[in-house]
TIRO-2110 file (N, C-alpha, C; in Angstrom, 1 decimal):
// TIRO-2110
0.9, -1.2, 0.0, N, 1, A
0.0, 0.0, 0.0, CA, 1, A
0.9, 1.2, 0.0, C, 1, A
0.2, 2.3, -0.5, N, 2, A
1.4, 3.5, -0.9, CA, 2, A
0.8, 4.4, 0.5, C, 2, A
2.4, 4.8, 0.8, N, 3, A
2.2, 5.7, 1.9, CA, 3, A
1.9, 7.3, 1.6, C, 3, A
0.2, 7.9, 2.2, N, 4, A
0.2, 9.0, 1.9, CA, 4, A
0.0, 9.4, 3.0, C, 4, A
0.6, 10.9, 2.6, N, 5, A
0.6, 12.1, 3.7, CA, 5, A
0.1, 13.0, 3.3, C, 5, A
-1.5, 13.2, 4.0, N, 6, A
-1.6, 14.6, 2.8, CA, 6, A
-1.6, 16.1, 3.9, C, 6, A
-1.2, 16.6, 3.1, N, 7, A
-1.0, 18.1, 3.9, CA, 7, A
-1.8, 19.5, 4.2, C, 7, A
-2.5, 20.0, 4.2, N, 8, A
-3.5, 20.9, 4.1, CA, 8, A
-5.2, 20.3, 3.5, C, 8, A
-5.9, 21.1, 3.6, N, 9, A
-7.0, 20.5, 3.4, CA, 9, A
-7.3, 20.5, 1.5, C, 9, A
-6.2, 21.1, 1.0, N, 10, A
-6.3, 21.2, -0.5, CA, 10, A
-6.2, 19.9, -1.2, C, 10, A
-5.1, 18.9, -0.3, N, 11, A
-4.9, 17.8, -0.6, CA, 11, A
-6.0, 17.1, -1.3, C, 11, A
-7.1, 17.3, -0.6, N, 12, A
-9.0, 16.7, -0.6, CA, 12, A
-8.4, 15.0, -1.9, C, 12, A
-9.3, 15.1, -2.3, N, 13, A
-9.6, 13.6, -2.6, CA, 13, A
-8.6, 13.5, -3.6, C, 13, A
-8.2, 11.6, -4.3, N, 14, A
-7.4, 11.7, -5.2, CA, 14, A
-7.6, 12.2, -6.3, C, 14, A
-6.4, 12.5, -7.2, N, 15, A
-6.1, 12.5, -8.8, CA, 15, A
-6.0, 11.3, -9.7, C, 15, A
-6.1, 11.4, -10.8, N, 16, A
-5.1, 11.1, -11.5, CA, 16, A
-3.9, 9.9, -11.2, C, 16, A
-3.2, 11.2, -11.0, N, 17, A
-1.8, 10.9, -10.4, CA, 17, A
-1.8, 10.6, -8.9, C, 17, A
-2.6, 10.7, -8.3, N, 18, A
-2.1, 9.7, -6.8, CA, 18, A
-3.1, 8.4, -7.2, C, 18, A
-3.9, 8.1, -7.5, N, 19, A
-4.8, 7.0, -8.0, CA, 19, A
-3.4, 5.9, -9.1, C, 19, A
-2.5, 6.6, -10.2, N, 20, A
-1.9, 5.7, -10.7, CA, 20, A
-0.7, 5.2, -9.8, C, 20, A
0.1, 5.9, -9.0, N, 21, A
0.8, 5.8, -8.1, CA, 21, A
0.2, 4.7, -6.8, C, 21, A
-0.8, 4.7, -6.2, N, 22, A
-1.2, 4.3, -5.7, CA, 22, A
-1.3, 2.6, -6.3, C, 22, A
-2.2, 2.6, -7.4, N, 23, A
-2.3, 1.2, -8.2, CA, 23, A
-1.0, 0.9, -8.0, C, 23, A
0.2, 1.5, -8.8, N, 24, A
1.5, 0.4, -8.7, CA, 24, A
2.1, 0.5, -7.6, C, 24, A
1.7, 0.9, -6.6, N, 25, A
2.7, 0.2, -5.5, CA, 25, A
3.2, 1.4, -4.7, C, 25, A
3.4, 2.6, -5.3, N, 26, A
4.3, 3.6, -5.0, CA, 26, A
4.6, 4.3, -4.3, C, 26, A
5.5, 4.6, -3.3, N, 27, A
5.5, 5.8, -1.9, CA, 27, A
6.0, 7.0, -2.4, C, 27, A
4.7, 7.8, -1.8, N, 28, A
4.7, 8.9, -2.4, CA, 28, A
3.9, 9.8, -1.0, C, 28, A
4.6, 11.5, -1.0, N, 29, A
3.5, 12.4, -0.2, CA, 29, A
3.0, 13.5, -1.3, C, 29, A
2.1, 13.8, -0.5, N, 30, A
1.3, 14.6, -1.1, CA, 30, A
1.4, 15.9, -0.2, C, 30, A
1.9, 17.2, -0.9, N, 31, A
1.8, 18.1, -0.4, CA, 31, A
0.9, 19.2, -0.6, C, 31, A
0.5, 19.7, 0.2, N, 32, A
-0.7, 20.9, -0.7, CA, 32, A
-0.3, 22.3, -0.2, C, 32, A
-0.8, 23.1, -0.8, N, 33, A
-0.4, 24.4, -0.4, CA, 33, A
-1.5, 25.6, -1.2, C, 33, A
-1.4, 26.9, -0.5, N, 34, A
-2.9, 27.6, -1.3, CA, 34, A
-2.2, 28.3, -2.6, C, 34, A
-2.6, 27.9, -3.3, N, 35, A
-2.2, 28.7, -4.9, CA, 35, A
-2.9, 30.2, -5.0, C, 35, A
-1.7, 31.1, -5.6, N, 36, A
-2.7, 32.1, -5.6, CA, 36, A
-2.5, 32.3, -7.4, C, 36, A
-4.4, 33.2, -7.7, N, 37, A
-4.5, 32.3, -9.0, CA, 37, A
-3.5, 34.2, -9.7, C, 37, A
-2.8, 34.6, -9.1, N, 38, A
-1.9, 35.9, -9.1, CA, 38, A
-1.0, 35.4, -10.0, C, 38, A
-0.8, 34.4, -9.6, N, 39, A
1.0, 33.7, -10.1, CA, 39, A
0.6, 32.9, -11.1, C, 39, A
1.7, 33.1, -12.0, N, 40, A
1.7, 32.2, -13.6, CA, 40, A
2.7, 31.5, -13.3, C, 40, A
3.8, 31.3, -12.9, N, 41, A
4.8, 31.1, -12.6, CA, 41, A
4.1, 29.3, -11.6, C, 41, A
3.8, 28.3, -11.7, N, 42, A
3.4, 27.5, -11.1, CA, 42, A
4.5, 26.9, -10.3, C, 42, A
5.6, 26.4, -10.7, N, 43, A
6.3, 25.8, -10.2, CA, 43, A
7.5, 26.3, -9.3, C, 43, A
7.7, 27.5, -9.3, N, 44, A
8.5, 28.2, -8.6, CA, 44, A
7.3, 28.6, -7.3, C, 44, A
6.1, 28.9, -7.3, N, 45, A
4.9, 29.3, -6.4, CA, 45, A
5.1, 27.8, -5.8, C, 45, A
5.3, 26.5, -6.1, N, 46, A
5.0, 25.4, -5.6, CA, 46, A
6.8, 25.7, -4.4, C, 46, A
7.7, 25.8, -5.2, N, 47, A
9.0, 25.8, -4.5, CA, 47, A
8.8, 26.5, -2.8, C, 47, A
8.6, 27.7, -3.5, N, 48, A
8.7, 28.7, -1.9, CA, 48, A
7.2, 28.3, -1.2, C, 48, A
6.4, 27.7, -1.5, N, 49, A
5.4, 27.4, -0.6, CA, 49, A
5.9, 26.7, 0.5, C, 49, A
6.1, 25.6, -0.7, N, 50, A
6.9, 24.3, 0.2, CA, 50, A
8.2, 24.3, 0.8, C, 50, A
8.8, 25.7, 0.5, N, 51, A
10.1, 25.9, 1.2, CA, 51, A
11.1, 24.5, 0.8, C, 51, A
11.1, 24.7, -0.5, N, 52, A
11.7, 23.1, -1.6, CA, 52, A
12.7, 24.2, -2.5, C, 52, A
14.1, 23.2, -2.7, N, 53, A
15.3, 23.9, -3.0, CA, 53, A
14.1, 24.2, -5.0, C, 53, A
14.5, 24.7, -5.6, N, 54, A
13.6, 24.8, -7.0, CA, 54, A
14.1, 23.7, -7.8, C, 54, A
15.2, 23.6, -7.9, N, 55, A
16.4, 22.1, -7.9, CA, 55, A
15.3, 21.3, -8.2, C, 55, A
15.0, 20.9, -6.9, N, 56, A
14.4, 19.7, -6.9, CA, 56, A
12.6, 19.5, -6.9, C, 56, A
12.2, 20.8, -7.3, N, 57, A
10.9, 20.8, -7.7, CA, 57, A
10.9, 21.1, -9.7, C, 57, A
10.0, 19.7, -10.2, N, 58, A
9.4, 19.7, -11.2, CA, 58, A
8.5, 19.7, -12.1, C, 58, A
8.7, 20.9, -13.6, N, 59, A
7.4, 21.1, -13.9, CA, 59, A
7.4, 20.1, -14.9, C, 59, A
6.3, 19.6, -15.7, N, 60, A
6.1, 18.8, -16.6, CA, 60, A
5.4, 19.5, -18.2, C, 60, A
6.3, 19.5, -18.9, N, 61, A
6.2, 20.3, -20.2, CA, 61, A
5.7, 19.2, -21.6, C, 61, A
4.8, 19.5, -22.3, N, 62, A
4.7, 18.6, -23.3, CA, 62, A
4.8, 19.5, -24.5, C, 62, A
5.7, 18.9, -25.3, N, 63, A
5.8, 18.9, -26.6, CA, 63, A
5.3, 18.0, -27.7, C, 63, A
5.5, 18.7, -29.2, N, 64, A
5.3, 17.3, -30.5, CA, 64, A
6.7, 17.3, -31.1, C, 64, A
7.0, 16.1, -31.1, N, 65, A
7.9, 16.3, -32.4, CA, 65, A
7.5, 14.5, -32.7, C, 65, A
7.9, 14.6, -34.3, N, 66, A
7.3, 13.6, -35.6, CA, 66, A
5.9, 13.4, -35.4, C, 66, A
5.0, 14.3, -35.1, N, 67, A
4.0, 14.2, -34.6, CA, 67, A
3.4, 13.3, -33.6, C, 67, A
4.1, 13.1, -32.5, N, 68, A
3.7, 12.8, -31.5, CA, 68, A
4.2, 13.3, -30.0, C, 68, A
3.6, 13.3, -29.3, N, 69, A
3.2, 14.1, -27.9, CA, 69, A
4.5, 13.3, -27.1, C, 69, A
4.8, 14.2, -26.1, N, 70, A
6.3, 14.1, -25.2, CA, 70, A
6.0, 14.8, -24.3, C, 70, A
6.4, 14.1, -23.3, N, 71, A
6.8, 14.6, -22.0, CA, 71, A
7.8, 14.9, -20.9, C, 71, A
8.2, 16.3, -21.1, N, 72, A
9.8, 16.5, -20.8, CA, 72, A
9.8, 17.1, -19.3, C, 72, A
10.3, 16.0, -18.6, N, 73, A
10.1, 17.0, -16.8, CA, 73, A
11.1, 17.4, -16.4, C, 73, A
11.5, 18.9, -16.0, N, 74, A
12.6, 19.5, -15.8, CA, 74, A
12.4, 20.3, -14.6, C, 74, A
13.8, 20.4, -13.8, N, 75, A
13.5, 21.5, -12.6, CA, 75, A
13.0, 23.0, -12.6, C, 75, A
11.8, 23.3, -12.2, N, 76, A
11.3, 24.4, -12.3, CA, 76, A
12.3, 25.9, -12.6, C, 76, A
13.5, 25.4, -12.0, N, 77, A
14.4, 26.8, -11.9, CA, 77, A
15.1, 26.8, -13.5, C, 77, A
14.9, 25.7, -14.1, N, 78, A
15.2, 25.7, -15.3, CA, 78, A
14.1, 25.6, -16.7, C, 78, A
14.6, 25.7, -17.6, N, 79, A
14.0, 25.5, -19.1, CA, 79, A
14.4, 24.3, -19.8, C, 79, A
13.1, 23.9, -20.3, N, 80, A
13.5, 22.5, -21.6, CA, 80, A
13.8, 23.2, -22.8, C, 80, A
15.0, 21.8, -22.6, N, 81, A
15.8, 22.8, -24.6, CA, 81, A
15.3, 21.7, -25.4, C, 81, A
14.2, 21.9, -26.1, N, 82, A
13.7, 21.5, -27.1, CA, 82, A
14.4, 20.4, -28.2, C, 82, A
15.5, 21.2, -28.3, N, 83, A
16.4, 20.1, -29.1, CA, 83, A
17.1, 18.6, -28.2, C, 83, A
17.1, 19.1, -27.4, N, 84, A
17.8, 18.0, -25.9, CA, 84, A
16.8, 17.2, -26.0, C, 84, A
15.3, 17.5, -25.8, N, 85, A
14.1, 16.6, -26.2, CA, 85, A
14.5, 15.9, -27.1, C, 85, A
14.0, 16.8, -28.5, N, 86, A
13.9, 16.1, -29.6, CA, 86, A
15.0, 14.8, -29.8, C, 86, A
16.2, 15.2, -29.4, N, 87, A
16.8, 13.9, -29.5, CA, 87, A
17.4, 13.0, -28.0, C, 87, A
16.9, 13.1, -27.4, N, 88, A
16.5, 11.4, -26.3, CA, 88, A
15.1, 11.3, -27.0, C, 88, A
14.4, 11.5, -28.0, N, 89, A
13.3, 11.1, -28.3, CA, 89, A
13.5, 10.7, -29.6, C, 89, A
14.6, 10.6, -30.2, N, 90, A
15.0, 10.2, -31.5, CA, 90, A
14.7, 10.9, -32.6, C, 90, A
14.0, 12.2, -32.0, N, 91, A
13.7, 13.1, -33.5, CA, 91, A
14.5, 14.3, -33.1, C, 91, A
14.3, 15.0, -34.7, N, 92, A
15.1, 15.8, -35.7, CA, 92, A
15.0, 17.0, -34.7, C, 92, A
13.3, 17.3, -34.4, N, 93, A
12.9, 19.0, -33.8, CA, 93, A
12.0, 18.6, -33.0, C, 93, A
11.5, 19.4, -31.8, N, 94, A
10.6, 19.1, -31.1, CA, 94, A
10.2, 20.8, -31.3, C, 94, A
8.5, 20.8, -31.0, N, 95, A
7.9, 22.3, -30.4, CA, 95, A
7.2, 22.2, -29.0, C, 95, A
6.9, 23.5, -28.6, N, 96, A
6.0, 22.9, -27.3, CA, 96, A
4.5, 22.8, -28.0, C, 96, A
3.8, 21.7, -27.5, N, 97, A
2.7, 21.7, -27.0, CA, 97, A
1.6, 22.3, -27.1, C, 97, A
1.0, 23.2, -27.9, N, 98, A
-0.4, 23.8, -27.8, CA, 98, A
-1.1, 23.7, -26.7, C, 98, A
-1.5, 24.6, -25.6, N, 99, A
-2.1, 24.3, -24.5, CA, 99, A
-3.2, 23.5, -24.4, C, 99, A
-3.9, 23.7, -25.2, N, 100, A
-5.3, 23.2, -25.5, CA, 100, A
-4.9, 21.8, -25.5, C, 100, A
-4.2, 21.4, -26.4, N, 101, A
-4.1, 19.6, -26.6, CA, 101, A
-3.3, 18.9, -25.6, C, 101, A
-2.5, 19.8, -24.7, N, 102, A
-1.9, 19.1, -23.6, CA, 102, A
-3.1, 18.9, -22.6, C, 102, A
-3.7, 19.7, -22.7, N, 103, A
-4.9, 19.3, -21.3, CA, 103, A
-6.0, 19.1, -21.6, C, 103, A
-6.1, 18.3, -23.0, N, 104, A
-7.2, 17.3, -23.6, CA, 104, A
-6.5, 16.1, -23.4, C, 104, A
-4.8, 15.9, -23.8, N, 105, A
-3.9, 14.6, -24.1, CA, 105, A
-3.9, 14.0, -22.2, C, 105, A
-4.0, 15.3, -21.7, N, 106, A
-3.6, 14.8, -20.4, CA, 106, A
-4.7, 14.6, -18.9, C, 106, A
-5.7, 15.4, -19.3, N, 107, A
-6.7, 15.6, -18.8, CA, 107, A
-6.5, 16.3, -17.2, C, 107, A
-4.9, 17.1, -17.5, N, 108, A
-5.4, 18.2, -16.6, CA, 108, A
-5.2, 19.4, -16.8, C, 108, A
-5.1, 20.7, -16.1, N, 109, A
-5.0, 21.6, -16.6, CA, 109, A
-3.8, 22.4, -16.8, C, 109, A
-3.4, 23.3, -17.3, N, 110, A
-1.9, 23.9, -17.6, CA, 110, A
-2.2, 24.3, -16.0, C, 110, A
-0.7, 24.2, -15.9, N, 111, A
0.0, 24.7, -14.2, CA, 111, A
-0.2, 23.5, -13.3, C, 111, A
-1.4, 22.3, -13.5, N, 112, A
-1.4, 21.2, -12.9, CA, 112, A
-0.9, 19.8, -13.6, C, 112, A
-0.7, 19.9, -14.6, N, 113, A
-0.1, 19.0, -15.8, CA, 113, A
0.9, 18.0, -14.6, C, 113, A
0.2, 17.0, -14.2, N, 114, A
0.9, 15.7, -13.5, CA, 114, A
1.8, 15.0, -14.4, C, 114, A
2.9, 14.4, -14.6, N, 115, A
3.2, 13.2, -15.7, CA, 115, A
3.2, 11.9, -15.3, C, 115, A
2.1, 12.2, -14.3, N, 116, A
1.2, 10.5, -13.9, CA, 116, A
0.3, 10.4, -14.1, C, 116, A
-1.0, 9.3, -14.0, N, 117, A
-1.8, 9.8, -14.7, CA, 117, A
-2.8, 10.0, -15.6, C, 117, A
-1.8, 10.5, -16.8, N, 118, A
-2.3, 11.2, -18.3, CA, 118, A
-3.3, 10.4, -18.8, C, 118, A
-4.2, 11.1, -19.5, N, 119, A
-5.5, 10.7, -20.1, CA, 119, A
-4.6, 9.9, -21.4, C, 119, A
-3.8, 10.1, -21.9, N, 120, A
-3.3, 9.2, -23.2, CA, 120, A
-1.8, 9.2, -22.4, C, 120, A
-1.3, 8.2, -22.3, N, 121, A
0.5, 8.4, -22.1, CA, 121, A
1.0, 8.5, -22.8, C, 121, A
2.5, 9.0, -23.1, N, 122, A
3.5, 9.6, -24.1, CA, 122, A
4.8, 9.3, -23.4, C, 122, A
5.6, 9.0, -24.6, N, 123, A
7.3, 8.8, -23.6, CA, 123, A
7.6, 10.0, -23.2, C, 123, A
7.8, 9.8, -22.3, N, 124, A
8.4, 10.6, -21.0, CA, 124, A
9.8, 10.7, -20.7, C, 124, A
10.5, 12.0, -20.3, N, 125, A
12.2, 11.6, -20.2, CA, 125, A
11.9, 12.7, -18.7, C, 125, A
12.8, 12.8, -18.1, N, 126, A
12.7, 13.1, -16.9, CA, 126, A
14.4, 13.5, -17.0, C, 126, A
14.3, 14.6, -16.9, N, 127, A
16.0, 15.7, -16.6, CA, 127, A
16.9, 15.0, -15.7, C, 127, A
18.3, 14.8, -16.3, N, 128, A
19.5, 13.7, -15.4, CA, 128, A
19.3, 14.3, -14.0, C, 128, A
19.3, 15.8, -14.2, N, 129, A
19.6, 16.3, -12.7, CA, 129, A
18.6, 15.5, -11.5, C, 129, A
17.7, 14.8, -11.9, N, 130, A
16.8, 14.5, -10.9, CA, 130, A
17.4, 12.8, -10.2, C, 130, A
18.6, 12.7, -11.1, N, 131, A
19.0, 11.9, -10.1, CA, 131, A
20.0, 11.9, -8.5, C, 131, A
20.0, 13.6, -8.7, N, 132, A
21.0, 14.4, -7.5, CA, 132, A
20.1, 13.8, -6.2, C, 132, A
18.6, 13.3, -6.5, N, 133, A
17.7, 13.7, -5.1, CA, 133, A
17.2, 12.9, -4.9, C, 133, A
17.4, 12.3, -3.6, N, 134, A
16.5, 10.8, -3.2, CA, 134, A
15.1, 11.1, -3.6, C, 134, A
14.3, 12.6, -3.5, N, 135, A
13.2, 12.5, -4.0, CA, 135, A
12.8, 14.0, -5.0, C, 135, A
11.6, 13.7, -5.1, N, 136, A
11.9, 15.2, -6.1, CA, 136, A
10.2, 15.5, -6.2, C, 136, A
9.9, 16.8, -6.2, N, 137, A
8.2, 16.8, -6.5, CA, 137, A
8.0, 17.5, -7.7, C, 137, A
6.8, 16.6, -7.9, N, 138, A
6.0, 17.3, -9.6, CA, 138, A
4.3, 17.4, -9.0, C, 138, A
3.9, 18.0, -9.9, N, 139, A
2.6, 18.1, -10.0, CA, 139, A
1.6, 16.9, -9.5, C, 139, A
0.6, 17.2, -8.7, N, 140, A
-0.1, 16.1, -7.9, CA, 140, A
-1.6, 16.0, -9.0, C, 140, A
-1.7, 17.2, -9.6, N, 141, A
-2.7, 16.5, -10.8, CA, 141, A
-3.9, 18.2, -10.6, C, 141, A
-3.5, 18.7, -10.1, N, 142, A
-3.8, 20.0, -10.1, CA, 142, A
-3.3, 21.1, -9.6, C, 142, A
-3.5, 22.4, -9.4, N, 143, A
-2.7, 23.8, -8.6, CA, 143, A
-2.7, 23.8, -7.4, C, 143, A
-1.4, 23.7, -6.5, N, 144, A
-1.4, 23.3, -5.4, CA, 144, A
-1.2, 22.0, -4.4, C, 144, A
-1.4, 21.4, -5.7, N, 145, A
-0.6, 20.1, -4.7, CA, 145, A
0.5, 19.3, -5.6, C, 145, A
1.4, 19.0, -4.9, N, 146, A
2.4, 18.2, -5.2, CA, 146, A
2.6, 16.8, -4.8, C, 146, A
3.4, 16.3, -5.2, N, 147, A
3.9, 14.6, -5.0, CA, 147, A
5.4, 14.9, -4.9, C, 147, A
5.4, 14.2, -4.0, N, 148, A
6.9, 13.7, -3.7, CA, 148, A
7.0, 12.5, -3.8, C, 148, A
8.2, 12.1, -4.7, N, 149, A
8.4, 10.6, -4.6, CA, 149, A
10.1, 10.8, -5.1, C, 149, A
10.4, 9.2, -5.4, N, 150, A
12.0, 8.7, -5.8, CA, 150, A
11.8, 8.9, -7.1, C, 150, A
12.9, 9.4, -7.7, N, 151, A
13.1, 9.6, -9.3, CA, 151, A
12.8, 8.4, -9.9, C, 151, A
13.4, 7.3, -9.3, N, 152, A
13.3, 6.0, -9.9, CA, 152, A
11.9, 5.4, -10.0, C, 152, A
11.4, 5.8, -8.7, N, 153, A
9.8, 5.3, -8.5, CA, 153, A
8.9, 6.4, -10.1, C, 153, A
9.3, 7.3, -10.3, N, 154, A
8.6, 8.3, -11.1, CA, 154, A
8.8, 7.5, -12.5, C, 154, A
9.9, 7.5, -12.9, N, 155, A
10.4, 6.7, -14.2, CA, 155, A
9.8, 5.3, -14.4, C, 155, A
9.7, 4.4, -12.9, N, 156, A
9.2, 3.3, -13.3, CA, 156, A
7.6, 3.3, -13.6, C, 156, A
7.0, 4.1, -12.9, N, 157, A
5.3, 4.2, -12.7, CA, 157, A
5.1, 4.9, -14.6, C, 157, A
5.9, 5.8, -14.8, N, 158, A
5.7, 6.9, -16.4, CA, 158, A
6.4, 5.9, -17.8, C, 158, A
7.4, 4.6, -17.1, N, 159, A
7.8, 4.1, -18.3, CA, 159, A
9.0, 4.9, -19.1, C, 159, A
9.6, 5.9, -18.3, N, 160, A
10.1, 7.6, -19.0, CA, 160, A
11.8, 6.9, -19.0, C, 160, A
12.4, 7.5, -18.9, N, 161, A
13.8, 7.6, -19.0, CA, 161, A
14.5, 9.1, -18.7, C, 161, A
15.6, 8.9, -17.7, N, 162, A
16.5, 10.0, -17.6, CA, 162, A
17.2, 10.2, -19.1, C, 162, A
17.2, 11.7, -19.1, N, 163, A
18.0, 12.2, -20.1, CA, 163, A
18.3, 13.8, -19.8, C, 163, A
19.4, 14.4, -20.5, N, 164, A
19.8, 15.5, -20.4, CA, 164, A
18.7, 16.8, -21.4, C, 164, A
18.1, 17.2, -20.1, N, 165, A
16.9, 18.4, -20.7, CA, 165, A
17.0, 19.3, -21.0, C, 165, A
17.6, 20.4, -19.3, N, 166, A
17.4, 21.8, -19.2, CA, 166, A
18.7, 22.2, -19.5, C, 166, A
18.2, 23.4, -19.8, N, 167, A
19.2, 24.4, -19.9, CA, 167, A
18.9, 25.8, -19.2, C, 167, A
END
């Protein structure tokens, strides 16, 4: 059974992403925190809530490239280089994502974009840096709550692979 901890009363019922986590096995916390809808900036607002190095908090970015959907998770204090995608994903160019189709593909909304989950799954690479941290948080499946878990546990539950993202 997966160990949850949920934190604030935001936490409220599962996602998504604690529902697929949960199915395979996975220890994982759940942190919540009040979003304010001020901030565009989601994942840095998730950092200082949670008083989390930004290092080791992640946002989850989708792109297309050869016409199909990717999912690139990188530490919030950084940027996905598109080209670093496109090739751990064996293509030429990658773009980002049209908002609309990532939170139809994924069924949640920009700023809550979990890369667990997903309404359609897509290969997934997950930024080397996230191997510095026994654990690391991404999106819990909406604004305001987060998941903590082991990089390894994230890659095994997404199917994803480490590779070199941000820049």
């Amino acid at each position: 059974m997966a160990k949850k901890k949920r934190t604030g009363a935001q936490a409220g019922p599962g996602t998504p992403a604690t529902v697929a986590l949960t199915a395979a096995g996975i220890p994982y916390t759940a942190h919540a925190y009040v979003h304010d809808p001020q901030v565009s900036n989601y994942g840095l607002e998730a950092a200082a809530a949670l008083d989390v190095d930004p290092d080791r908090v992640f946002k989850t970015l989708l792109a297309v490239a050869n016409g199909r959907l990717l999912v690139g998770i990188v530490p919030v204090s950084r940027m996905l280089d598109l080209g670093s995608l496109a090739a751990a994903a064996g293509a030429k160019r990658a773009s980002m994502a049209d908002p609309a189709l990532a939170e139809r593909k994924t069924g949640y909304v920009v700023g809550g974009i979990s890369p667990l989950g997903q309404r359609t799954a897509s290969p997934t690479f997950l930024d080397d840096s996230a191997a510095a941290w026994a654990t690391i948080f991404v999106s819990g499946g909406r604004r305001g709550v987060d998941l903590e878990l082991a990089p390894d546990d994230l890659l095994r539950v997404t199917g994803g692979r480490l590779a070199p993202l941000a820049r």
